[in-house]
N, C-alpha and C positions, 0 to 999 in steps of 0.2 A: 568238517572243512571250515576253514576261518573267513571270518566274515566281517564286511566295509559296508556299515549304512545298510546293512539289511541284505547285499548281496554276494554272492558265492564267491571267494577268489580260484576261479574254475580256471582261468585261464594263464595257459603258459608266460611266464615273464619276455617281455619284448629286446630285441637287442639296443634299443634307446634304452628301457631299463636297465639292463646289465650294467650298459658302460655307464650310468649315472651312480648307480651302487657301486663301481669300481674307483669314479672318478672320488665319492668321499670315503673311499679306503676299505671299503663292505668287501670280501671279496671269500671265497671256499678256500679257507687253507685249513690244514693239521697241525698243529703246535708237534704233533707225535712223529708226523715225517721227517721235521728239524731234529727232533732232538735222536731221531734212530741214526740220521746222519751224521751230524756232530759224533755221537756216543763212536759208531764206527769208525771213521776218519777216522778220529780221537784214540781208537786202539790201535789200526793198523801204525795213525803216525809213530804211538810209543815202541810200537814191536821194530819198527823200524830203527827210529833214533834210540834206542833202548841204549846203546854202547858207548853214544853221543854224549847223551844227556847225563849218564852214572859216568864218564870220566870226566867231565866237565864239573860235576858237583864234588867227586871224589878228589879233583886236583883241587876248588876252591877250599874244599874243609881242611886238608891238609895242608895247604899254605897259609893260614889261620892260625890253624891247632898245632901247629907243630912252634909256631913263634909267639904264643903267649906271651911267654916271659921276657919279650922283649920288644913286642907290639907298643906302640905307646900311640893314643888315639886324643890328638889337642882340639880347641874349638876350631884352628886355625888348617889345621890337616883334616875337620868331619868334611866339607864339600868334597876334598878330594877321593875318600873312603866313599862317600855316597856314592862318587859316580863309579867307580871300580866297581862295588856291588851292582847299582844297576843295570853298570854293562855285563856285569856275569851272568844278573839275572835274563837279562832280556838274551844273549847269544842262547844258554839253557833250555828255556823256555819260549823264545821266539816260535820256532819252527812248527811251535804244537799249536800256538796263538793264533801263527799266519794260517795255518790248514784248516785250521776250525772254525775261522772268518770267512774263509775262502767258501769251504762246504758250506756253511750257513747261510750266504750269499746264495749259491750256486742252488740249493732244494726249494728256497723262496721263490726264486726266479721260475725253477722249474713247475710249481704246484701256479704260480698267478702273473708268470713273464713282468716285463720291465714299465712302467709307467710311474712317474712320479704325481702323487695325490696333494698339490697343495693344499686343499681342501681341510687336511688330517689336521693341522696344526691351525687350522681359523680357530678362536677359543670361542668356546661357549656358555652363555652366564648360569646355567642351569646346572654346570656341570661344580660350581661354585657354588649351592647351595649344600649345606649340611645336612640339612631333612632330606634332600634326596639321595645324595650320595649314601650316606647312612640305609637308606631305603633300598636302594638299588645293589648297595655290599651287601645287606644282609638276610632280605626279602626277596630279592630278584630269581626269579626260576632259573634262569641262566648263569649264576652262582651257584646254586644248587645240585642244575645239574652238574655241573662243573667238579665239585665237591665228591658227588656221590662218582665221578668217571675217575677220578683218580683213586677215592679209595677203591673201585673193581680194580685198576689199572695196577696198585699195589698187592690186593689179593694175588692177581694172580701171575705179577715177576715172582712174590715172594713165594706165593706157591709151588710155583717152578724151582725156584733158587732154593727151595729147602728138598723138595724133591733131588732134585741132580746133587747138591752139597751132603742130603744122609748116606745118596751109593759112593759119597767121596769119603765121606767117616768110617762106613765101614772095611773099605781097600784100604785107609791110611792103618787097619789096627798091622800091616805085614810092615810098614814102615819101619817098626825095632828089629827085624833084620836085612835092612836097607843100610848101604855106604851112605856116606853125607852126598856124594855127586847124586846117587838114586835117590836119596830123600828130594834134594833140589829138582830135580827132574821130575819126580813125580808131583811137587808143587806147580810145579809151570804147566805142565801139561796138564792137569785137571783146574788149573787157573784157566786157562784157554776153552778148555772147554768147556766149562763156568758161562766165562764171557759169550762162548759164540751160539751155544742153546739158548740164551736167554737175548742173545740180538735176533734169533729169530723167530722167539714169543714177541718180541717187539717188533719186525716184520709185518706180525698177523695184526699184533693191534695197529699197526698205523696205517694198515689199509684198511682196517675198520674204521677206524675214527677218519680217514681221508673220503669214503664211501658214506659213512652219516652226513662229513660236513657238506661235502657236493649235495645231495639232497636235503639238507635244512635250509642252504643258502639259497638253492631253485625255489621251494617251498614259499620261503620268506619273504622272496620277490614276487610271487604267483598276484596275479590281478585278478579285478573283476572287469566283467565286459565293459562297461561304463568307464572304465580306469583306459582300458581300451582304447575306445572311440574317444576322448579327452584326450589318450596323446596322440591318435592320428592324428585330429583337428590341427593340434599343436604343430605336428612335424608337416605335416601337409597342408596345411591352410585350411579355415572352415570353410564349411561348402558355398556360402553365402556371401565370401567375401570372396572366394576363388573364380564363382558364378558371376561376379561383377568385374571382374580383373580378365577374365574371359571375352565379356561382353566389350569392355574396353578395348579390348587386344581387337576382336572382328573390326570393331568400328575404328580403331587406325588402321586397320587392312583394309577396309572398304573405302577409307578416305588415300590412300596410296593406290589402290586399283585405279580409283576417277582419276586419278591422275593421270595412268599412265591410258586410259583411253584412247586423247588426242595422238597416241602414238603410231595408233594401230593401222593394218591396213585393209582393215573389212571387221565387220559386227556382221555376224550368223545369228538369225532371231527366226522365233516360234510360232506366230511374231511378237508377240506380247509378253508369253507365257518366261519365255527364256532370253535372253539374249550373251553371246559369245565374242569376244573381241581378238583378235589372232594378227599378230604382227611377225612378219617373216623379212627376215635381212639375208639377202642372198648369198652376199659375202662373211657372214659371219654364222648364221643358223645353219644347223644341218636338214633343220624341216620347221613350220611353222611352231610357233608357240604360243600360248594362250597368256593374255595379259590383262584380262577382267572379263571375269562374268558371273550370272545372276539371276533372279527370278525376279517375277512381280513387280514387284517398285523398282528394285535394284539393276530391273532389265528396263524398266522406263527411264532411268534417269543415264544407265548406259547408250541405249539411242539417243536421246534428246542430247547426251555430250557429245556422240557422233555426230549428229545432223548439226549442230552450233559447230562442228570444226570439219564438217567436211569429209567426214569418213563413210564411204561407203559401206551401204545396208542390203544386203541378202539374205531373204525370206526361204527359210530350208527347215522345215518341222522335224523332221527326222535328225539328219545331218546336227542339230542345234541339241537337240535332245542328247544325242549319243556325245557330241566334245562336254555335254555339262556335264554326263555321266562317267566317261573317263577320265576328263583331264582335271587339273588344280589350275588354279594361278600359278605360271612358273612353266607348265610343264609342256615338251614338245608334245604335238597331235600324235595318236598313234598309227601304226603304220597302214593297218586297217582301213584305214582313212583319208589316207593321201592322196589319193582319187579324186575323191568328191572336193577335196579342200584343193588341188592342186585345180582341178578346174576352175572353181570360182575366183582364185589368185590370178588367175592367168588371164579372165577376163578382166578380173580390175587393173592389174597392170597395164594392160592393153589401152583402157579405157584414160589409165595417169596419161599413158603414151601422147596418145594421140590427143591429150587434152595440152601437152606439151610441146605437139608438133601446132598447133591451131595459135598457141603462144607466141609461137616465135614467127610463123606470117601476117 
């Protein structure tokens, strides 16, 4: 198993890796599934356009060949000769060019879909070095193997194509009593047949060489655990700067809770242990809500902002224990508890009440 600084690359390639290997152009493709497609397209196009294409060259030759001797080609008449050939050539040949761009496009896309890699064409000055290049053409295991998969890849078309070609030698010996139609006929169909055995020796190999690449390419991204935990850090933040950005986050929570304190209309305390602060708006809440609360220090300094503003303090140990334990900042009381909280509400109100009838005599 290959090895980074001494440790295993044991571990499967992350989807951060992929798409880094994808984004500078790394990615599992077969050069052998392009070119089975291309080769295919590229037949069927001809069998199709076959009638196209031979009358289209059979009319250019003969309007040529037939005016020789009286063709006359000046410096002043080449531009216009160049473009008649070109446009013969391209009408001709167009349709086999477009199909086979096409296909080419279309098995790329299929083996590694669409994404453009600007990355591919950033230059690199190493790549500009003679002694490596030279090194890496001709030294490179990946050369090599390169090297040795094409001559298997040629053994064995050509293996086949001599195989299937010697049963076509020896059916051609009845040819000398064959018509000229039966001789053509029997070329074309063992041409066909030629082709279509031997696109599907090229079949097998391209799903062999598409099955190697997907496993060389997984392989070759594989990490070690250390590569790991270095890109969590990265994509997730280190733990140490995350644990501080945390601490931060409570302590603007805790400095927005004191805030909203003064708001409330009773603090439930432990009495010391906990304190609960619960503001209820009758026309707007469906049931009490909790709007700071706290332990320890964070319950002492929650009283002491009650008492400096006037907020009623009930001592309820149970009651205070059970809102810290269910509820968040934010959240209505449960309904378990509407009870106990609905009673203590009802006297402070009571209590505004009559502190607002004593007001007004």
């Amino acid at each position: 198993m290959p090895e980074v600084d001494g440790q295993d690359k044991s571990e499967q390639p992350t989807s951060k890796k992929i798409d880094d290997s994808r984004d500078k152009g790394q990615v599992a493709k077969s050069v052998e599934i392009n070119s089975l497609a291309v080769f295919t397209v590229g037949f069927l196009i001809l069998i199709t356009t076959q009638k196209f294409i031979g009358s289209n060259i059979s009319e250019f030759t003969v309007s040529y060949f037939s005016n020789l001797d009286v063709l006359t080609i000046s410096v002043d008449q080449l531009p216009q000769r160049f473009q008649e050939w070109f446009y013969q050539f391209l009408l001709t040949v167009g349709p086999i060019l477009l199909g086979l761009s096409v296909i080419g496009l279309i098995a790329n896309y299929g083996q590694v879909g669409f994404k453009i890699t600007p990355k591919v064409f950033i230059p690199k000055m190493d790549r500009f070095n003679p002694i490596t290049g030279i090194k890496n053409t001709l030294f490179s295991k990946k050369v090599v193997f390169e090297v040795l998969k094409a001559l298997a890849k040629l053994f064995i078309i050509g293996g086949f194509a001599y195989w299937v070609i010697e049963d076509m030698i020896k059916n051609s010996l009845y040819l000398m009593n064959m018509t000229v139609h039966e001789t053509v006929g029997f070329m074309i169909s063992n041409t066909f047949e030629l082709i279509w055995k031997l696109a599907l020796v090229y079949v097998a190999i391209s799903a062999v060489d598409f099955t190697y690449q997907r496993l060389k390419h997984t392989k070759d991204l594989m990490m070690t655990k250390q590569e790991v935990k270095d890109e969590m850090n990265q994509t997730d933040g280190n733990p140490y700067v995350k644990s501080k950005i945390r601490s931060i986050q409570i302590q603007n929570a805790k400095g927005r809770m004191m805030q909203d304190v003064p708001t409330a209309d009773v603090v439930i305390t432990n009495p010391t242990h906990y304190a609960i602060a619960l503001k209820y708006d009758l026309q707007k809440d469906s049931a009490p809500k909790v709007v700071a609360k706290g332990v320890d220090d964070v319950a002492l300094r929650i009283r002491k902002i009650a008492e400096d503003n006037g907020i009623p303090i009930h001592e309820d140990k149970e009651l205070a224990r059970a809102l810290f334990k269910m509820c968040d900042i934010g959240d209505f009381i449960p309904q378990k508890l509407f009870r106990a909280v609905a009673t203590i509400l009802a006297y402070v109100f009571q209590l505004k009440n009559n502190k607002k009838k004593r007001s007004i005599v």
